[in-house]
BAZA-302744 format. One record per residue (C-alpha): residue in three letters; x, y, z. Coordinates in steps of 0.1 Angstrom, whole numbers, padded with zeros to 4 digits, always signed. Each point is the difference from the previous one (the first is absolute). Example, Ala and Ser with C-alpha at 12.3 -4.5 7.8 and 13.67 -1.06 7.14 Angstrom:
<recs>
Ala+0123-0045+0078;Ser+0014+0034-0007;
</recs>
This chain:
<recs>
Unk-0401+0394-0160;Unk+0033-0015-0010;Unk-0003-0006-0039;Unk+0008-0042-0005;Unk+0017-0007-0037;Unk+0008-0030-0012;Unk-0033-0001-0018;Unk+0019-0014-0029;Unk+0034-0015-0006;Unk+0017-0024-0025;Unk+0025-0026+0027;Unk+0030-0010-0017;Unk+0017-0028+0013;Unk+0039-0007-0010;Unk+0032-0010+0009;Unk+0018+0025-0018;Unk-0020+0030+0013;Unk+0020+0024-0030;Unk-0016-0023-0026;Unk-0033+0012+0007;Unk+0012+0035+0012;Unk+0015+0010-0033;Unk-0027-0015-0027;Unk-0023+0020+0020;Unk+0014+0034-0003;Unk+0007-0006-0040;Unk-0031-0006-0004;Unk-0011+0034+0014;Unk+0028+0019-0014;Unk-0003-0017-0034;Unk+0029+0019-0015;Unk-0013+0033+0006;Unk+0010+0026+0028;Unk-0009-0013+0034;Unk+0007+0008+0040;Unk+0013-0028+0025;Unk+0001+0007+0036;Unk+0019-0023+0021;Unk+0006-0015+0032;Unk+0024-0008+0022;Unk+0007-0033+0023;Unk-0002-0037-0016;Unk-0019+0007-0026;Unk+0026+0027-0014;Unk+0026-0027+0006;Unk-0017-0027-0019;Unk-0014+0013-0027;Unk+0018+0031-0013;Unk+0031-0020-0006;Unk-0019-0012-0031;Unk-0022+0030-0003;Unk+0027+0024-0006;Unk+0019-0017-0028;Unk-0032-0006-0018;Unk-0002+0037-0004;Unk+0021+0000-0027;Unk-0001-0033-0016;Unk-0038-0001-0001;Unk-0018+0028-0029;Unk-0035+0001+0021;Unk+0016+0011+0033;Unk+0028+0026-0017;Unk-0025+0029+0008;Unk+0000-0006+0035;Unk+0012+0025+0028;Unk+0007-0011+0034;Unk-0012+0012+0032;Unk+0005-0003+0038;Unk-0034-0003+0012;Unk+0011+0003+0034;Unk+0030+0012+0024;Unk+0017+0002+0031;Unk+0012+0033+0005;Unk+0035-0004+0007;Unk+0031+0006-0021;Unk+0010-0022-0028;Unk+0031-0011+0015;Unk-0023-0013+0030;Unk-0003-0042-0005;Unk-0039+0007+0007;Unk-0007+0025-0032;Unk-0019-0022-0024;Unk+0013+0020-0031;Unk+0033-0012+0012;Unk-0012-0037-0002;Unk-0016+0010-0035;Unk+0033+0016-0014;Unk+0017-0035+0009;Unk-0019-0020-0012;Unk-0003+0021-0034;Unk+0042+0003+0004;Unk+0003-0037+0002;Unk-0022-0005-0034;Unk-0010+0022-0031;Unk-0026+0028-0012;Unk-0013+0009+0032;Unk+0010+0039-0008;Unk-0007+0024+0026;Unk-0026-0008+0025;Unk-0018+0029+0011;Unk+0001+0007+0035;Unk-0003+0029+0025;Unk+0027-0014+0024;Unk+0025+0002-0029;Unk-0010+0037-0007;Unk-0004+0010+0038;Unk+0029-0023+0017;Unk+0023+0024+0003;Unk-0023+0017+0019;Unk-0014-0025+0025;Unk+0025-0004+0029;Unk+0006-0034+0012;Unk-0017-0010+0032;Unk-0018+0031+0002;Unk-0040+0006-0012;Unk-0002+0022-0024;Unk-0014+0036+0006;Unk-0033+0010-0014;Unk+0011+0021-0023;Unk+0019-0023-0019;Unk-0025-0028+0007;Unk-0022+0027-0016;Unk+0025+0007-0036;Unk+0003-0037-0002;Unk-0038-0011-0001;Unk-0006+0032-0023;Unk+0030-0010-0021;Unk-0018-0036+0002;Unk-0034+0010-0009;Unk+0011+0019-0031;Unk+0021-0032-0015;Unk-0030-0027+0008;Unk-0025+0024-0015;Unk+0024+0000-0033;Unk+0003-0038+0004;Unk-0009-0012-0038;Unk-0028-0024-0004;Unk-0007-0025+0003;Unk+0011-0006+0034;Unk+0011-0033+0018;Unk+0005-0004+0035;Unk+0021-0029+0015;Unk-0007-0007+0036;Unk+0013-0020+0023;Unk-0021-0015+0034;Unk+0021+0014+0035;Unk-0009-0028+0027;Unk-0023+0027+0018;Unk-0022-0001-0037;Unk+0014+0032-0003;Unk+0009+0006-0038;Unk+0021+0032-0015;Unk+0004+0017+0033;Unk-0035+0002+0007;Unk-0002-0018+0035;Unk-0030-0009+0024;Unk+0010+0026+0028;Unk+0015+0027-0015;Unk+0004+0041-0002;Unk+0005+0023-0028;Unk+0012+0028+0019;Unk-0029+0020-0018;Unk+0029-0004-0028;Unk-0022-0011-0031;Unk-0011+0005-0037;Unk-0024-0021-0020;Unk+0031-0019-0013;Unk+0023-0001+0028;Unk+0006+0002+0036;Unk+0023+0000+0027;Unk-0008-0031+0026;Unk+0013-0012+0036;Unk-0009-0035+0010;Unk-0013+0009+0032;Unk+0007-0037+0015;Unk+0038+0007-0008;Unk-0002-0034-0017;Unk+0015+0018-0034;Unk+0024+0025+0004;Unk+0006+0033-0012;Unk-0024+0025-0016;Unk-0010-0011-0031;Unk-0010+0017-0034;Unk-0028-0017-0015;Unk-0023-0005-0027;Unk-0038+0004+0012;Unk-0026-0025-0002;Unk-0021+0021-0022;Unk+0030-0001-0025;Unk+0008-0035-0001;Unk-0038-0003-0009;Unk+0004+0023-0030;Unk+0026-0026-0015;Unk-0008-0018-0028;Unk+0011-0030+0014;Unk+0014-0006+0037;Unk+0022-0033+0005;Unk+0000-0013+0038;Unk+0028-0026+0007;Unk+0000-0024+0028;Unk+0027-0028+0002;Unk+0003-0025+0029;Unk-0021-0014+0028;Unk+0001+0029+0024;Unk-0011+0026-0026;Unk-0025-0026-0011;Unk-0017-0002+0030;Unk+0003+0040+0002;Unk-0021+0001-0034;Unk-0022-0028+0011;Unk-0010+0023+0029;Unk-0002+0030-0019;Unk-0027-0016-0026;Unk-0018-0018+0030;Unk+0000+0037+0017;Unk+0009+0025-0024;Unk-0012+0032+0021;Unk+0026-0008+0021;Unk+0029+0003-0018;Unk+0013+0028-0026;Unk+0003-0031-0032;Unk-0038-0005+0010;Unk-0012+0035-0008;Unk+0016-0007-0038;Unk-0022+0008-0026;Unk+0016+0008-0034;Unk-0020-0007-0034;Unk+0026-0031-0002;Unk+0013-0014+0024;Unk+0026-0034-0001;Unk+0011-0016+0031;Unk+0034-0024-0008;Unk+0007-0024+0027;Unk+0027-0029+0000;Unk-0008-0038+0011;Unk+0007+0009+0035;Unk-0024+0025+0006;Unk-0026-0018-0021;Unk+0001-0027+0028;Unk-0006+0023+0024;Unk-0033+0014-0017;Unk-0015-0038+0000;
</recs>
């Protein structure tokens, strides 16, 4: 049977989506040394412009390193790599420091337009594995909601090429709605996070997380079930939940 999360959840409900975002992770990293993983799409765009500056200007987040919690695997000169995104969003601000990322230490590696062979599908997830392991505590995990309630690249229809550890895999959205192979964070280690942060902004994602709580076996964001667990919506998508 298809574990269901969602058990518990604290909704968060703002216009500024960074205001809540940022509070949030302080709290948890309280000074101290602390992991962030990150995602990519709107959520990266609206509230790491904030986040990242904050890095250095606030004393309870100036322990914390930065993650990519998942990937395309495609060079970084390629307009889909999400590091890419990151390392323009952190160029355009301050304090961001290096994100970790296997697509910045593989990229030179990975040939545009072509899949990756096993082998080296194999050194990245092992390289991978070895970094997320080392990941400091304690750890927060940002997510983002994909329209198909698919969150890090963890989708409803997909393969992992038999590619996989406990903390990562290699995934192909079988539906070919996302592209590219992805390197991903698993489930099980978004649920050893100390907090996990789930942003959904506008009406369409807010009907997207009104069907994942109404259905949650269906949908990767359903089968969440960290210890805490905060889901921050705008105005928009709260409307769509009534």
């Amino acid at each position: 049977m298809e574990r269901a999360g969602f058990a518990n959840f604290d909704l968060l409900t703002s216009d500024d989506p960074a205001s809540e975002v940022i509070p949030l992770v302080s709290e948890v990293a309280n000074g101290g040394t602390a992991s962030l993983f990150l995602t990519g799409g709107s959520q990266a765009k609206v509230v790491y412009p904030r986040l990242f500056p904050a890095l250095t200007t606030d004393p309870s987040l100036s322990g914390v390193h930065l993650y990519v919690g998942d990937e395309r695997l495609v060079p970084l000169a390629d307009p889909d790599s999400n590091t890419a995104m990151l390392d323009s969003i952190a160029g355009a601000t301050t304090g961001a420091g290096e994100i970790v990322s296997p697509t910045r230490v593989f990229s030179a590696s990975i040939a545009a337009g072509d899949e990756p062979p096993r082998e080296l599908l194999r050194e990245i997830l092992d390289w991978w594995s070895v970094q997320l392991e080392a990941a400091p505590r304690p750890r927060i995990v940002h997510l983002g909601l994909g329209p198909d309630g698919h969150v890090a690249s963890i989708f409803p229809h997909s393969d992992d090429l038999g590619l996989a550890t406990p903390q990562c895999r290699v995934s192909l959205d079988t539906t070919g709605l996302n592209r590219h192979l992805r390197v991903s964070v698993t489930m099980d280690y978004i649920d050893g996070a100390d907090l996990v942060i789930l942003g959904t902004t506008g009406g369409a994602k807010g009907k997207v997380l009104k069907a994942v709580l109404e259905d949650p076996t269906s949908y990767p964001a359903g089968r969440l079930s960290p210890n805490r667990l905060a889901i921050v919506i705008d105005r928009e998508a709260q409307a769509s939940l009534e």
